[in-house]
C-alpha positions in Angstrom: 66.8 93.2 -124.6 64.0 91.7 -122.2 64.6 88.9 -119.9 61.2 87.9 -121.0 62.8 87.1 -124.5 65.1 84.3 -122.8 62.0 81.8 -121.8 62.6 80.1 -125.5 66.2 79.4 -124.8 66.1 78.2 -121.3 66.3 74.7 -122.5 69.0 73.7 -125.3 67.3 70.1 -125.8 64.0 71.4 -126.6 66.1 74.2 -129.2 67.9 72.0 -130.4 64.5 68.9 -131.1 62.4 72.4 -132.4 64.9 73.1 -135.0 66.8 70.1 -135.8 65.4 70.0 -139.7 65.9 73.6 -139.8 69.1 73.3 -142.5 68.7 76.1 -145.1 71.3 78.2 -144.1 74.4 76.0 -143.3 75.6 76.3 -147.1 75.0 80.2 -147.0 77.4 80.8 -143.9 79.9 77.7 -144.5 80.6 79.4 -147.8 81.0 82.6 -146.6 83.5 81.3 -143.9 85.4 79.2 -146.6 85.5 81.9 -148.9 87.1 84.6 -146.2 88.7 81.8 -144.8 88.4 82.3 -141.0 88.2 83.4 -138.3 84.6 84.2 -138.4 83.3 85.9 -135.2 79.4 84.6 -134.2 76.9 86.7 -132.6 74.3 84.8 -131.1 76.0 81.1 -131.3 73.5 79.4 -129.5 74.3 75.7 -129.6 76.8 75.9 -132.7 74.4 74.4 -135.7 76.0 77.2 -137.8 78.6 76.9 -135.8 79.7 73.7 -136.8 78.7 73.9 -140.4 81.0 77.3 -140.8 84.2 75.0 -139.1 83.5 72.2 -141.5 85.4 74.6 -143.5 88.6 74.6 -141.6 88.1 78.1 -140.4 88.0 78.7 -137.0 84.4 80.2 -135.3 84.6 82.5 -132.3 80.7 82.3 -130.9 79.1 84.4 -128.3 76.3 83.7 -126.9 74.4 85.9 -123.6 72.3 82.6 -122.5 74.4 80.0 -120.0 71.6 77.8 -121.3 72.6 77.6 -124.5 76.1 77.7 -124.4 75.7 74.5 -122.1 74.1 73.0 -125.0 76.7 73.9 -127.2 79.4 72.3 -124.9 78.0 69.2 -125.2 77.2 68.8 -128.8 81.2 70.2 -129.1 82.3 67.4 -126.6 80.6 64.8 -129.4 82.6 66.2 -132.3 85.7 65.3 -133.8 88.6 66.7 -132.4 89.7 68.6 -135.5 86.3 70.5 -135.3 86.5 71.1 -131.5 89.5 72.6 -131.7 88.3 75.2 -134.5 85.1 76.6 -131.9 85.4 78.9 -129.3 82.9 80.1 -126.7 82.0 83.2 -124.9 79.1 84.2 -122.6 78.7 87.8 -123.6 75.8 90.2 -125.1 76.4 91.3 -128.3 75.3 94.5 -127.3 78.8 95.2 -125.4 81.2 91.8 -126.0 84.5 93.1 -126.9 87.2 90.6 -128.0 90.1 93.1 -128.5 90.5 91.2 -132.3 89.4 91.7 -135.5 87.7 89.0 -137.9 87.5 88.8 -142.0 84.1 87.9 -141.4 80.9 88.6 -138.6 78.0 86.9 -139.0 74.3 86.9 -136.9 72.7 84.0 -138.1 69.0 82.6 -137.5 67.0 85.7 -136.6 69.3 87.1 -134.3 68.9 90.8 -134.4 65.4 90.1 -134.2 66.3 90.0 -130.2 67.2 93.8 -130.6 64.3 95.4 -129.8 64.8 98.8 -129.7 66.7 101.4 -132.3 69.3 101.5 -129.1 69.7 98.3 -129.2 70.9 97.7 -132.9 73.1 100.2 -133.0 74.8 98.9 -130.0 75.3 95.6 -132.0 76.3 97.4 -135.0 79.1 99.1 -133.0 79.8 95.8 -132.2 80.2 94.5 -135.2 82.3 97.6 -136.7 84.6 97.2 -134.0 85.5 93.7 -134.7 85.5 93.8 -138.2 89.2 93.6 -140.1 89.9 95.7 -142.9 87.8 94.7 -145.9 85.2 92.1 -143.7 82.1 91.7 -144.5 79.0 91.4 -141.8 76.3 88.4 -142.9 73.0 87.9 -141.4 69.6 87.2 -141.8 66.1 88.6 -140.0 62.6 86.8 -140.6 60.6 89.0 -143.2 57.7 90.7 -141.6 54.4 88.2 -143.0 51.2 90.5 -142.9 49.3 87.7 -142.3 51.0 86.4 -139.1 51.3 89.9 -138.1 47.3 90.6 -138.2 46.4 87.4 -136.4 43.7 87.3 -133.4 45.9 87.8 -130.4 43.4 85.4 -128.2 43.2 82.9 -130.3 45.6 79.7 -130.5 46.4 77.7 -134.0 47.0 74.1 -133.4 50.0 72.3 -135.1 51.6 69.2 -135.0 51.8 67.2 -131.5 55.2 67.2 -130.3 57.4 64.8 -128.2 59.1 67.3 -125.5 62.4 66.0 -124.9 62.2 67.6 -121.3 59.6 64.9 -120.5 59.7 62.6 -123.3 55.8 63.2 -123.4 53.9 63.6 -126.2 52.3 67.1 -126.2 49.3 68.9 -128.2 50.7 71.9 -129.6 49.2 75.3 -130.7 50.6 78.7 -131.0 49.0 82.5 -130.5 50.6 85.5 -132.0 50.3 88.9 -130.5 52.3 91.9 -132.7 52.5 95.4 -131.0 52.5 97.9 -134.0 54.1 100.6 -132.0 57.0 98.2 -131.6 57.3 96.1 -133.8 57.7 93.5 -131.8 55.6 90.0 -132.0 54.8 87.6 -129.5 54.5 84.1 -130.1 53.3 82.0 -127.2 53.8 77.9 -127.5 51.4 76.2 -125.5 52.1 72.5 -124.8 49.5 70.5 -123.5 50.4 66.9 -122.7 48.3 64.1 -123.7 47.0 61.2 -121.3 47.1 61.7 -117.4 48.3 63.7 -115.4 46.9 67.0 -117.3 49.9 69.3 -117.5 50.7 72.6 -119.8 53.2 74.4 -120.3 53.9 77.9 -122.0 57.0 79.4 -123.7 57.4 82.9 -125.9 59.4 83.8 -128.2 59.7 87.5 -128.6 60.9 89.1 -132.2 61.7 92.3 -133.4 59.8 93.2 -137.3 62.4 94.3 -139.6 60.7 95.8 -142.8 63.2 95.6 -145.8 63.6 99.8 -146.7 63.8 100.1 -142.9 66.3 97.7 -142.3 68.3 99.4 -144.9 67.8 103.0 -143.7 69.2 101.1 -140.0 72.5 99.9 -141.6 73.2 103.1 -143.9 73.2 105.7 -140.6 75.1 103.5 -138.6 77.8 103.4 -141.4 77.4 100.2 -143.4 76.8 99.5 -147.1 74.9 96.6 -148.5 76.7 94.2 -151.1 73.7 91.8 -151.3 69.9 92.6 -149.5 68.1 89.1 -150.7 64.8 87.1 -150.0 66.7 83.7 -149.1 69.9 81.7 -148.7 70.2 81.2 -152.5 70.1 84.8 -153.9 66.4 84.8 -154.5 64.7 88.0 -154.6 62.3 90.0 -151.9 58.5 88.6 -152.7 55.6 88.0 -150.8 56.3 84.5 -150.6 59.8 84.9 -148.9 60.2 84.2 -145.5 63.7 85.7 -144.7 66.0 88.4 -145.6 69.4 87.8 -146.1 71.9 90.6 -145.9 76.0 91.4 -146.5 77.2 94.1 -145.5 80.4 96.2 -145.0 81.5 99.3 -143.4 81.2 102.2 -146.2 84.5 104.0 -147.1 85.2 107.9 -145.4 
């Protein structure tokens, strides 16, 4: 897991303003945690959107998170909420390469990409152990990767796609905003680099990356069965839909296989 991979969650504001309409999988994960009915252990809480959503619930939300950055964020936004929902969310700084909580949950989840931060075969396994060890008898593991798109994939590495202007909350400037994708095939890995430039005077630009792991669907199957899990449900979004060219995540639950 690269250092390198941290520059796009150095700063919880700008998280939180990038993804703030991003909503399509709160009702995937706070059913899950009503159904199993708590406690659901996190992996890769960041500043508790699902977080919060899964609590809503009444079950209670163990998160870990490896960036001090983000669990900041998450402090704060906890701080704002009702007491009923504070006291249901829990914290820890830990990768969830290694974490060990010496408890079991009914229910792990890995929401928003998360294992796409595992970049090597190493790497998920180690999360998978994770995972196994903290799951109770009968859990289930939920959690959803970005499905590889061929076309973002086979972009021009040197070339930057405009988007939107953005207001930076670092700054509150308004910034032109583009984005270059860079995917190593030997990898698997893509590169997206954010390029900010502000508008008016003084010039200024800034750069982020955000650094994913490609998870191909047959692959990702062949990944959980030899490390010892079974899929219930392998789905092309947060409503049951099925794997097409037109789907822009994968949505998994799992459990450990019997013997």
């Amino acid at each position: 897991m690269s250092r390198e991979a941290d520059e796009h969650y150095g700063d919880s504001r700008y998280y939180d303003h990038a993804y703030a309409r991003y909503k399509v999988d709160l009702a995937f994960y706070a059913e899950l945690a009503g159904a199993r009915g708590g406690p659901v252990l996190e992996l890769g809480v960041g500043t508790c959107r699902v977080a919060f959503a899964m609590a809503e619930t009444g079950a209670e939300v163990v998160g870990v998170d490896r960036m001090e950055s983000m669990l900041d964020g998450a402090r704060a936004r906890i701080a704002k909420r009702p007491r009923r929902l504070r006291e249901r969310i829990t914290l820890v700084q830990g990768d969830f390469r290694s974490v060990r909580l010496d408890r079991r949950f009914p229910l792990v989840v890995a929401p928003f990409n998360a294992f796409q931060h595992l970049y090597t075969r190493e790497d998920l396994e180690q999360a998978l152990e994770t995972v196994r060890v903290h799951l109770a008898p009968g859990g289930v593991f939920a959690f959803d990767v970005m499905l590889p798109d061929p076309y973002s994939l086979s972009r021009d590495p040197n070339r930057f796609y405009r988007c939107r202007p953005i207001k930076h909350p670092a700054d509150d400037r308004r910034y032109d905003y583009a984005e270059a994708f860079d995917y190593d095939p030997e990898r698997q890995v893509q590169i997206t680099t954010m390029r900010f430039t502000a508008q008016g005077a003084p010039p200024k630009k800034r750069f982020d990356r955000l650094i994913q792991r490609q998870y191909f669907p047959r692959e990702l199957e062949a990944l959980l069965h030899y490390n010892g899990y079974a899929i219930a449900r392998h789905d092309g979004g947060f409503a049951g839909e099925s794997i097409t060219e037109e789907s822009e995540s994968q949505v998994v639950i799992a459990h450990l296989r019997e013997g």
